[in-house]
PyMOL CGO cylinders between C-alpha atoms (Angstrom):
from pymol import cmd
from pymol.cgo import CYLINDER

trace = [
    CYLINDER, -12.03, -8.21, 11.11, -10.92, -5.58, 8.78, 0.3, 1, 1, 1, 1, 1, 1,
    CYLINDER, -10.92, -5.58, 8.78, -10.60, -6.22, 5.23, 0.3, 1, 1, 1, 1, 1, 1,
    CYLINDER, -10.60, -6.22, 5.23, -8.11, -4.63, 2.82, 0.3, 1, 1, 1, 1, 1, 1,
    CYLINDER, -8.11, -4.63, 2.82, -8.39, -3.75, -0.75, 0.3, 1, 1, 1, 1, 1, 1,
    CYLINDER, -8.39, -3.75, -0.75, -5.28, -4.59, -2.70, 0.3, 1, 1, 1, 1, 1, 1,
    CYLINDER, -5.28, -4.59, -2.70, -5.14, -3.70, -6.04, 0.3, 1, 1, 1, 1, 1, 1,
    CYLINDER, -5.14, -3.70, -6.04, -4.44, -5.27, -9.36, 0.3, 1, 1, 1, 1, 1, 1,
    CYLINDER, -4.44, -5.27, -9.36, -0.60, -4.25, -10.21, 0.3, 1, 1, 1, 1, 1, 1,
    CYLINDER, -0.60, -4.25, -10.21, -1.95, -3.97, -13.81, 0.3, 1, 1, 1, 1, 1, 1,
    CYLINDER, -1.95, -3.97, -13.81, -3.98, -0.95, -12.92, 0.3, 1, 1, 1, 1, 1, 1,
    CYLINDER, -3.98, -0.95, -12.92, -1.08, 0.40, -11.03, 0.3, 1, 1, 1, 1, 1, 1,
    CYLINDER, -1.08, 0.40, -11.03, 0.44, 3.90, -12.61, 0.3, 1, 1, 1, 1, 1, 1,
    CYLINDER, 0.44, 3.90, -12.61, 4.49, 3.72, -12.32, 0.3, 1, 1, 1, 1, 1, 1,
    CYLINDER, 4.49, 3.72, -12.32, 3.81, 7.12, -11.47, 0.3, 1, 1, 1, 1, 1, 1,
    CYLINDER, 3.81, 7.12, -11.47, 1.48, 6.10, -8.09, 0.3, 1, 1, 1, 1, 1, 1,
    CYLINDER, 1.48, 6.10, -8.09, 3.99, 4.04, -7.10, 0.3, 1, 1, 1, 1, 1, 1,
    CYLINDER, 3.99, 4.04, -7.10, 7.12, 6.57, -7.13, 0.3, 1, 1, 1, 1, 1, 1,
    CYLINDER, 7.12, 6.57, -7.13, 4.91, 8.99, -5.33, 0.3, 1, 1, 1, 1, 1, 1,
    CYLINDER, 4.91, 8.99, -5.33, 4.77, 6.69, -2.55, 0.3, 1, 1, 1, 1, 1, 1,
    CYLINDER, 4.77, 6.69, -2.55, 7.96, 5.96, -2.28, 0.3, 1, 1, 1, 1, 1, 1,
    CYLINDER, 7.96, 5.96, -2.28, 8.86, 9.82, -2.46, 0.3, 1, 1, 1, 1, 1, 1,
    CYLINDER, 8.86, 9.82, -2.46, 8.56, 9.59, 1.82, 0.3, 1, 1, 1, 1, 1, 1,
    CYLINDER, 8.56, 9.59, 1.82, 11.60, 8.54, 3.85, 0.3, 1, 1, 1, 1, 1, 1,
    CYLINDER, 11.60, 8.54, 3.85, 8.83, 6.49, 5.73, 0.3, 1, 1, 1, 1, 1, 1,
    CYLINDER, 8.83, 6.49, 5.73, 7.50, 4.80, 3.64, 0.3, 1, 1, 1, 1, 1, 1,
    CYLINDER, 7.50, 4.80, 3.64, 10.78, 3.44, 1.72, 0.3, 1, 1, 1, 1, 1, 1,
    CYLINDER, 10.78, 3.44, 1.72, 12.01, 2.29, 5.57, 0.3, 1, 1, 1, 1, 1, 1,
    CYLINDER, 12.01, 2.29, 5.57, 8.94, 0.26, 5.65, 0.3, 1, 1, 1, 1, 1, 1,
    CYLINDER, 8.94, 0.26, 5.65, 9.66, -1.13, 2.08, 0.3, 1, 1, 1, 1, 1, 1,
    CYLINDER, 9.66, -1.13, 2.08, 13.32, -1.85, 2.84, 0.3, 1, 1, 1, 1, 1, 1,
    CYLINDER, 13.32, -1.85, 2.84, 11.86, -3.20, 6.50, 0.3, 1, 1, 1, 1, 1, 1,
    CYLINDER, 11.86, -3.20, 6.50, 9.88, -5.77, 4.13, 0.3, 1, 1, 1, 1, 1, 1,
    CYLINDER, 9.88, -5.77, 4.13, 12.73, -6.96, 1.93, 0.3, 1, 1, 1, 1, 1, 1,
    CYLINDER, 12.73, -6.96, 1.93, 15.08, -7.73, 4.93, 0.3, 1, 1, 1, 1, 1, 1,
    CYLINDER, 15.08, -7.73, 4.93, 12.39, -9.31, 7.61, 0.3, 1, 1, 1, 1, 1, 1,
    CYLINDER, 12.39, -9.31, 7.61, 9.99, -11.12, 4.65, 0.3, 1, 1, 1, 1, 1, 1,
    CYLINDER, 9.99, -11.12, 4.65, 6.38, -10.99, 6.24, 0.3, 1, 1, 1, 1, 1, 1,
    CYLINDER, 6.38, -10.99, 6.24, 6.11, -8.60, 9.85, 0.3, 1, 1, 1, 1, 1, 1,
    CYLINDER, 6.11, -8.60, 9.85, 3.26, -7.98, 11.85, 0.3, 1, 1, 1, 1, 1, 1,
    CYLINDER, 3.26, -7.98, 11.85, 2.96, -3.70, 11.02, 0.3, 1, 1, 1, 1, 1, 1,
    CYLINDER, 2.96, -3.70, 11.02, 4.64, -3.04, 15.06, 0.3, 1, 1, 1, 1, 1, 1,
    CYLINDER, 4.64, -3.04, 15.06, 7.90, -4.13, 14.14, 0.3, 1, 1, 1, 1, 1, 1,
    CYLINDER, 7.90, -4.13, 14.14, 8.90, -2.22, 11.39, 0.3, 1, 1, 1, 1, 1, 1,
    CYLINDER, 8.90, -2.22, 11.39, 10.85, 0.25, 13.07, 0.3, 1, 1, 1, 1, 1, 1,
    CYLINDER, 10.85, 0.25, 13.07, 9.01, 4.28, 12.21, 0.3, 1, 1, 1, 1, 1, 1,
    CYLINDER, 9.01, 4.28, 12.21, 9.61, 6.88, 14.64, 0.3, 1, 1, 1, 1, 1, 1,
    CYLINDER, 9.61, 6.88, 14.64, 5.68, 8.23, 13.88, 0.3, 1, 1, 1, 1, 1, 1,
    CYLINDER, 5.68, 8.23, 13.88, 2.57, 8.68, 15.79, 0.3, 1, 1, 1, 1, 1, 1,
    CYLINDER, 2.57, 8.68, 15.79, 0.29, 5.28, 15.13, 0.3, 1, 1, 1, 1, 1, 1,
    CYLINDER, 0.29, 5.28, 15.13, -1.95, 7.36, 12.68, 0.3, 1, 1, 1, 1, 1, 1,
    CYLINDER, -1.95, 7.36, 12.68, 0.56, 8.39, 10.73, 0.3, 1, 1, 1, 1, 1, 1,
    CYLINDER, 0.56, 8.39, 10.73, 2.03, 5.02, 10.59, 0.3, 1, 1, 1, 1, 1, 1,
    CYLINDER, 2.03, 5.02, 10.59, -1.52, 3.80, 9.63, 0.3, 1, 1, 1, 1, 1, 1,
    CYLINDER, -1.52, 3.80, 9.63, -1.50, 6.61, 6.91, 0.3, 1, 1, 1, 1, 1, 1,
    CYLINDER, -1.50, 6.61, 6.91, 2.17, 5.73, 5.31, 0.3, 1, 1, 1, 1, 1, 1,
    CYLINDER, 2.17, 5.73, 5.31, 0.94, 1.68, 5.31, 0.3, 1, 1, 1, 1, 1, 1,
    CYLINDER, 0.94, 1.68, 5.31, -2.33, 2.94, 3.54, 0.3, 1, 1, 1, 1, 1, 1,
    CYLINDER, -2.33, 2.94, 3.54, -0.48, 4.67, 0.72, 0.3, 1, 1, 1, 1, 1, 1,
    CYLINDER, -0.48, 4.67, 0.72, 1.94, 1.94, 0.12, 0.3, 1, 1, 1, 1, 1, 1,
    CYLINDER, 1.94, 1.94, 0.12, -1.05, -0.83, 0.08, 0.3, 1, 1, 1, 1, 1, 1,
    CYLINDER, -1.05, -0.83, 0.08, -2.78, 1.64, -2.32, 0.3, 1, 1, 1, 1, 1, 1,
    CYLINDER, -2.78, 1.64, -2.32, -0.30, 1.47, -4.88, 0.3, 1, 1, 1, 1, 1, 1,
    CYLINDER, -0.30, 1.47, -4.88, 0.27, -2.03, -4.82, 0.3, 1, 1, 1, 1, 1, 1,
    CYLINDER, 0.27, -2.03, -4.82, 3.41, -2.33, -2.78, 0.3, 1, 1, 1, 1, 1, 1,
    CYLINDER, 3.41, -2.33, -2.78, 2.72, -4.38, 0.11, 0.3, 1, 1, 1, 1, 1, 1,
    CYLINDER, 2.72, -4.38, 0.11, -0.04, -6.56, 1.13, 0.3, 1, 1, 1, 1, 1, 1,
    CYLINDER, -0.04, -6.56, 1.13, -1.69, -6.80, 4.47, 0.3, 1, 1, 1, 1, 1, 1,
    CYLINDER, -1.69, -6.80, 4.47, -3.64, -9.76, 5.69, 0.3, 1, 1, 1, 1, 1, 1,
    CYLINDER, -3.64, -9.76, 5.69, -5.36, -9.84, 9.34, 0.3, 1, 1, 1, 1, 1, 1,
    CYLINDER, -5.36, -9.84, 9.34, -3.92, -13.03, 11.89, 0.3, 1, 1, 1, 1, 1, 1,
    CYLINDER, -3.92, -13.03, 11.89, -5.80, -12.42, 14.85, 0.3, 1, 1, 1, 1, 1, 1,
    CYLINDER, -5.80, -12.42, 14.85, -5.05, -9.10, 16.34, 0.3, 1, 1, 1, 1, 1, 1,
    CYLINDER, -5.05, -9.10, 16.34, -2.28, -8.59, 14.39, 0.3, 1, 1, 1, 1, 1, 1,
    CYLINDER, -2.28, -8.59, 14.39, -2.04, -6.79, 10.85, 0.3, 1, 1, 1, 1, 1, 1,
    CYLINDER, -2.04, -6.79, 10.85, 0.56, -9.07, 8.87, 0.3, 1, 1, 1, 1, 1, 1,
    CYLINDER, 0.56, -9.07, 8.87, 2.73, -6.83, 5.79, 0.3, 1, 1, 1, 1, 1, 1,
    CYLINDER, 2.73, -6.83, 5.79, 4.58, -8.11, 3.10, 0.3, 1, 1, 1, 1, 1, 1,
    CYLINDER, 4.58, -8.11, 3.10, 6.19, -6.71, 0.28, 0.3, 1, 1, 1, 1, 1, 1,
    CYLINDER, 6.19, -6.71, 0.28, 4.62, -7.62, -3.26, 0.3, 1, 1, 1, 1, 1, 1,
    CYLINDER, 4.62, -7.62, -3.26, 7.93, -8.21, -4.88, 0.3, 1, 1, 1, 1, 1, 1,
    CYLINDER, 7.93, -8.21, -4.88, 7.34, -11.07, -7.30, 0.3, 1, 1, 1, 1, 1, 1,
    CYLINDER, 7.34, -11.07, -7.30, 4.07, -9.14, -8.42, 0.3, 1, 1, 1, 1, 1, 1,
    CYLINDER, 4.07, -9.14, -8.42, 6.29, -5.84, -8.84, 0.3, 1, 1, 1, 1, 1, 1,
    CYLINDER, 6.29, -5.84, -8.84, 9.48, -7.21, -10.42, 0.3, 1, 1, 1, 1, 1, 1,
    CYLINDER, 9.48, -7.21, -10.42, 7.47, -8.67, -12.87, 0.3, 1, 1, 1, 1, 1, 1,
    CYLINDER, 7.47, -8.67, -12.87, 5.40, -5.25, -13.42, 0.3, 1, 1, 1, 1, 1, 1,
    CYLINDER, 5.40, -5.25, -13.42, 7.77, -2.86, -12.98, 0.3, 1, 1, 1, 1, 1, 1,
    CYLINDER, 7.77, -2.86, -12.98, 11.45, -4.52, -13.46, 0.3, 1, 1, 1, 1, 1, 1,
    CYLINDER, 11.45, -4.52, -13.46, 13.99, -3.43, -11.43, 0.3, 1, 1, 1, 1, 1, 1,
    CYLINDER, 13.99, -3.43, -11.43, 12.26, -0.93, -9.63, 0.3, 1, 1, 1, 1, 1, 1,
    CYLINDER, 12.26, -0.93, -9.63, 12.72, -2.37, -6.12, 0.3, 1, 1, 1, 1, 1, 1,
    CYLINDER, 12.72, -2.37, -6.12, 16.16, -3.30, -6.44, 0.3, 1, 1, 1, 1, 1, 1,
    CYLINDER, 16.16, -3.30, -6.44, 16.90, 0.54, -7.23, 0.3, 1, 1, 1, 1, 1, 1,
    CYLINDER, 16.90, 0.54, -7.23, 14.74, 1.52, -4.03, 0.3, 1, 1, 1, 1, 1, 1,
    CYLINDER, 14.74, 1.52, -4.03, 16.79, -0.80, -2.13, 0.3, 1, 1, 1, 1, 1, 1,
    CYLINDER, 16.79, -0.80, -2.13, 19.91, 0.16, -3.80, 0.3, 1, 1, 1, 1, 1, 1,
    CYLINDER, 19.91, 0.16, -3.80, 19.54, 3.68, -2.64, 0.3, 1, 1, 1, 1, 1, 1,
    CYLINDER, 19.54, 3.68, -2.64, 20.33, 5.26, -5.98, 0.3, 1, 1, 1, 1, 1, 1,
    CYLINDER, 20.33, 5.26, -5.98, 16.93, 7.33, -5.61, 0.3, 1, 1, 1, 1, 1, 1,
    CYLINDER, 16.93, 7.33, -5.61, 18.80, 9.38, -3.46, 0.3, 1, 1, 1, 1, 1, 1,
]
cmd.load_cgo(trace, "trace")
């Protein structure tokens, strides 16, 4: 069973997490997260090859965004959005606002 390192938001840059969510990709994964809660890493809709959807989920769990826990064969994501709104305040709502745009 694979094991994933999540770190500590307080050793999260602001700056590491607005580079990954500079990719298209990677904020329809976040706004995938803050509509459908908790979804096994197949259902968020990405029109990628499976590496590169491996690749985007590896960013976003590197800066803290999302966390990823193993049920069975299935790789469960959700968004860290109580950890982030309480780091970074108002950061998601203005991803999911779409006023990065």
């Amino acid at each position: 069973m694979k094991v994933y390192f999540h770190p500590s938001l307080n050793q999260v840059e602001l700056g590491t997490v607005m580079q990954a969510l500079s990719d298209s990709c990677r904020i329809a994964v976040i706004r995938g997260l803050a509509e459908g809660g908790e979804l096994a890493c197949s259902k968020i809709a990405l029109d990628v090859s499976k590496a590169t959807r491996s690749y985007h989920f590896d960013v976003l769990r590197a800066a803290g965004l999302i966390f990823t826990r193993t049920e069975g064969k299935k790789r469960m994501t959700s968004l860290r959005k109580a950890e982030l709104d309480e780091r970074f305040p108002g950061l998601l709502k203005w991803v999911l606002a779409g006023k990065h745009r």
